[in-house]
C-alpha positions in Angstrom: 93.4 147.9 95.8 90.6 145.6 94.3 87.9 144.1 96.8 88.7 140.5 95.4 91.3 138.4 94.4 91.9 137.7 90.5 92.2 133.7 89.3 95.9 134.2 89.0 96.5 135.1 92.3 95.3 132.1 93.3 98.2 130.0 90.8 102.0 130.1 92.5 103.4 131.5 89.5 100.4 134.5 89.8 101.2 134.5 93.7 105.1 134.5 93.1 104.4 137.1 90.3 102.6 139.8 92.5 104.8 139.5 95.3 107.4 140.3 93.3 105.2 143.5 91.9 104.6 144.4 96.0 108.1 143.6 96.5 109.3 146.8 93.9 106.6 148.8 95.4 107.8 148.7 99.2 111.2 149.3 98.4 110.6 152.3 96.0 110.6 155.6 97.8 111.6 156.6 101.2 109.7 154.9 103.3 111.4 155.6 106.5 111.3 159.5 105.7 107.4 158.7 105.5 106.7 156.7 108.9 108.4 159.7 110.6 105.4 161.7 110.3 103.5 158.9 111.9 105.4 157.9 114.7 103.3 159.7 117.7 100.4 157.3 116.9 102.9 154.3 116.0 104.2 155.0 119.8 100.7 155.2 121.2 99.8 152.3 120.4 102.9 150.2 121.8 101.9 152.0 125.1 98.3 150.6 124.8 100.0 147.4 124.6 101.6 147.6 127.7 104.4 145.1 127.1 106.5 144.1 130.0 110.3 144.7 129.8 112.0 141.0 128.8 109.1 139.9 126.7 109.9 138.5 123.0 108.2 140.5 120.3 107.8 140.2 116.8 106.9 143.5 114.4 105.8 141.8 111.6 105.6 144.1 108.3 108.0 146.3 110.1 109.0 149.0 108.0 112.6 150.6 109.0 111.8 149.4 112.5 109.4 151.9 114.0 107.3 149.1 116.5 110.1 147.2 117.0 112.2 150.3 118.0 109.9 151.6 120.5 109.7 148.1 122.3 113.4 147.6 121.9 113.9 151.0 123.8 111.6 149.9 126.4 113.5 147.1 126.9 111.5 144.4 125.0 113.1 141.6 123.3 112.2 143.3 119.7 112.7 141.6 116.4 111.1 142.7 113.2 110.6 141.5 109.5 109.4 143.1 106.3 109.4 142.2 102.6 111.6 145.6 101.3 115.2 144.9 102.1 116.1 148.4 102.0 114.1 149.0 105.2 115.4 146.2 106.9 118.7 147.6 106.6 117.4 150.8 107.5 115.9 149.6 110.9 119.2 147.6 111.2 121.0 151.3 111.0 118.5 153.3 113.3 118.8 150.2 116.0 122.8 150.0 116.1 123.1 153.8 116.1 120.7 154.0 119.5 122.3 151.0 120.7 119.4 149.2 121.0 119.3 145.2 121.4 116.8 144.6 118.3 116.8 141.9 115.2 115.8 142.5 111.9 115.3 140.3 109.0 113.9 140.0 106.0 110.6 138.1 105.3 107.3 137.5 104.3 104.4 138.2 106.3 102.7 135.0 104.5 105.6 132.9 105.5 107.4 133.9 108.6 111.2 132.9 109.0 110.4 132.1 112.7 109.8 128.8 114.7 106.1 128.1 116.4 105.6 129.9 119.0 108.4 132.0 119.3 106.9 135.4 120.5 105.0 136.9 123.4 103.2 139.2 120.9 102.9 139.4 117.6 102.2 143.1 116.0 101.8 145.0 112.8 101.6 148.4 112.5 99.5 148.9 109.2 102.0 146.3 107.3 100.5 142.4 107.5 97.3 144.0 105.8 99.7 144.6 102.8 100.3 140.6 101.8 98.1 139.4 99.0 97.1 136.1 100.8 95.3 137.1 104.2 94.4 133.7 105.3 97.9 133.0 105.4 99.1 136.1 107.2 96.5 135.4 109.9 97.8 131.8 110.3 101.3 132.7 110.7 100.6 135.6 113.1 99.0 132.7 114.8 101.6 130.3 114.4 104.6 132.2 115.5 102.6 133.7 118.6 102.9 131.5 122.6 100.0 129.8 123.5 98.4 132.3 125.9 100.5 135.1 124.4 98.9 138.2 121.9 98.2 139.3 118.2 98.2 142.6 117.7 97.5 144.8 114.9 96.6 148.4 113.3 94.4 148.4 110.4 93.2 151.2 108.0 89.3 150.9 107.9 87.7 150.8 104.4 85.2 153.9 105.8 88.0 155.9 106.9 90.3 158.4 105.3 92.9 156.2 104.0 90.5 153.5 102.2 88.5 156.6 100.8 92.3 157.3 99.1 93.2 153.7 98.6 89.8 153.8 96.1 90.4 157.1 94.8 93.8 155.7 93.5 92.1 151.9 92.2 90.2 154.5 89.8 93.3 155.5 88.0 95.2 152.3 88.1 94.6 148.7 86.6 93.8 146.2 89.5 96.2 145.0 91.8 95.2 141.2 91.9 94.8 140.7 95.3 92.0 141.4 97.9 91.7 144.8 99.7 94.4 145.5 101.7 91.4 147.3 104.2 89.6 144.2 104.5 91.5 143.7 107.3 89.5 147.0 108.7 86.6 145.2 108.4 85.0 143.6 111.6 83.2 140.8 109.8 86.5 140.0 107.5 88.6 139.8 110.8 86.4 138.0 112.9 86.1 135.3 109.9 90.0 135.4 109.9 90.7 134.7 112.9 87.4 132.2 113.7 89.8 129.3 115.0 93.4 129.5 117.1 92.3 132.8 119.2 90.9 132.5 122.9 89.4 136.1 122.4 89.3 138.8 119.8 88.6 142.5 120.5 88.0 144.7 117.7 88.2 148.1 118.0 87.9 151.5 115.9 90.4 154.3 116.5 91.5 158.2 115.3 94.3 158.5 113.7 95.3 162.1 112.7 97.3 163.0 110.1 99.6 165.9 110.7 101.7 167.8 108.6 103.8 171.2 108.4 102.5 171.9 104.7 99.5 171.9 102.5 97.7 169.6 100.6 99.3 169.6 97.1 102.9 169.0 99.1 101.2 166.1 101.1 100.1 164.5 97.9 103.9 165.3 96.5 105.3 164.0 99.5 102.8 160.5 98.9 103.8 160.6 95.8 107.9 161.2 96.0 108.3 158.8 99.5 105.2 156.3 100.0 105.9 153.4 97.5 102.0 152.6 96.5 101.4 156.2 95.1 104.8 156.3 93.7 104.2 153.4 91.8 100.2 154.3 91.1 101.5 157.4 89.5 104.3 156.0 87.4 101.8 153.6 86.1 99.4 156.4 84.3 100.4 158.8 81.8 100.5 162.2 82.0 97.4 163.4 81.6 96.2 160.4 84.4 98.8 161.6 86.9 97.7 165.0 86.6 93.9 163.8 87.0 95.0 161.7 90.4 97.0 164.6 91.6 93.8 166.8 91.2 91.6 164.2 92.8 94.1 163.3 95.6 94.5 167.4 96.5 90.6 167.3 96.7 90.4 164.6 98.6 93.2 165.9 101.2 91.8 169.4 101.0 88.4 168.6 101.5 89.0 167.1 104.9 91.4 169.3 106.3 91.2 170.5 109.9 94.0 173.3 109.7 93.2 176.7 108.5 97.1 178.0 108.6 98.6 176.5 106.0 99.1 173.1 107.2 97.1 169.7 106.5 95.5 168.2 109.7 93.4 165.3 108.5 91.7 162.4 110.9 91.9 158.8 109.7 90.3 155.5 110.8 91.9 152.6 112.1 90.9 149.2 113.7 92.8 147.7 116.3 93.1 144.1 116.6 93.6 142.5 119.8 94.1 139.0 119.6 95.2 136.0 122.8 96.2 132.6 121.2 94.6 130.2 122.3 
C-alpha cells in the first residue's frame, strides 16, 4: 500500500518474490462471498459499457467471474483471468452451473496468456490495479486489445473511501514493495500510463456505495474473515496491532456511515477508465 516501489521490486527475484506474497493474499479468504455484496455496481458498469452481443471480451483480474459473468449472460464472448487459482475455479463453477459459454484461466495481469489483439474490450473491475508493475499491466491491456477496440477499467481513487482504508491499514503493516495500488485512481498517473497506444482516453470519477445488512465492527470482521488484503494485514500484526486496526477500521467505517438502522451504507470513489486502442 506504499506510494513507491522499493529497489527490490525492481530485481526479478524481488518481482518474482512479491507476486508470490500477492499470490497467497488473493487466494486467502473468500473472495467470491465478498464480490457478492458488490455486484449491483459491478453490473452497472458492464451496462455503461454497452457491449454488443458476439463481441470477444477479456475480464482481466477477474475475480470468481463477476464481469465476465454478466457479459457472458448477455451473450458476449466472455473470458476472464486472475492470479488466485481458487477463484478461477470458482468462476469456472458459477459459469457451468448457469450454463453460460465463458473461459476462465489463470494468469497474470502483467503477462497475459493471450495473443495480440485478441479482444474487443479489455476490462477490470478493481483487479489490474492490484499487479505490482503498472507499466506492464497497461501495456498488456493494450496489447491484447483490437486496434479500434476498448480498455476499460474501475479504479479506487486515493481520495475516496477505500484509499482512506488502504492507508489506514499501510499504518499497521510493513510496506508492501510495490507502488499504490490507487495510483491507478489518479488522473495524472493514468494519463502518463496510457500516453502512447490509445486513440482517446476518458477519465472519469464515480460513486460507489457500499451497502451492507450489518454494522460497522461486522463489516470490518467480514474484511477481515473474506477480503484477502485485510486478512493477511491482520495476521501480519500481533495482538495488540490487530486490536488497534480493528479500532481504527470501525472508526473509519463508522464515521462515514449513511444508515441510522443498524446497517453500514458508506459511499466510495472510483475512476473509470475509458480507453480506444489506437
Amino acid at each position: 500500500m506504499t506510494t513507491s516501489a522499493s529497489p527490490t521490486a525492481s530485481t526479478d527475484s524481488g518481482v518474482q518474490e512479491l507476486k508470490a506474497k500477492l499470490k497467497t493474499t488473493w487466494m486467502t479468504g473468500d473472495y467470491d462471498k465478498f464480490s457478492r455484496y458488490m455486484e449491483k455496481d459491478g453490473e452497472n458498469f458492464f451496462r455503461q459499457l454497452n457491449i454488443p452481443a458476439g463481441a470477444e471480451l477479456l475480464d482481466v483480474g477477474c475475480g470468481s467471474g463477476q464481469l465476465a459473468l454478466y457479459a457472458a449472460r448477455a451473450g458476449v464472448q466472455a473470458s476472464g483471468c486472475d492470479i488466485a487459482a481458487n477463484w478461477i475455479e470458482a468462476a469456472q463453477a458459477r459459469a457451468a452451473a448457469e450454463g453460460l459459454n465463458a473461459k476462465f484461466d489463470v494468469g497474470d495481469a502483467e503477462e497475459l496468456p493471450y495473443p495480440d489483439a485478441s479482444f474487443d474490450v479489455v476490462a477490470s473491475l478493481i483487479g489490474a490495479m492490484f499487479a505490482p508493475r503498472p507499466d506492464r499491466v497497461a501495456a498488456e491491456l493494450k496489447r491484447v486489445c483490437k486496434p479500434g477496440g476498448r480498455i476499460a477499467m474501475l479504479n479506487w481513487t486515493p481520495t475516496g473511501f477505500v484509499g482512506k482504508m488502504f492507508k489506514t491499514i499501510a499504518g499497521y503493516i510493513a510496506p508492501s514493495g510495490m507502488p499504490s495500488p490507487v495510483l491507478w485512481g489518479d488522473e495524472a498517473t493514468v494519463r502518463e500510463r496510457f500516453r502512447d497506444g490509445v486513440a482517446s482516453l476518458d477519465l472519469t470519477r464515480q460513486s460507489f456505495r457500499f451497502e451492507y445488512p450489518f454494522g460497522p465492527a461486522e463489516v470490518v470482521e467480514f474484511f477481515r474473515v473474506n477480503y484477502g488484503p485485510m486478512t493477511r494485514a491482520f495476521a501480519s500484526i500481533d495482538e495488540k496491532g490487530q486490536a488497534e486496526l480493528r479500532k481504527a477500521l470501525v472508526e473509519l467505517w463508522s464515521a462515514n456511515n449513511l444508515a441510522k438502522d443498524g446497517r453500514t451504507v458508506v459511499d466510495g470513489e472510483q475512476l473509470q477508465v475509458l480507453a480506444v486502442r489506437s
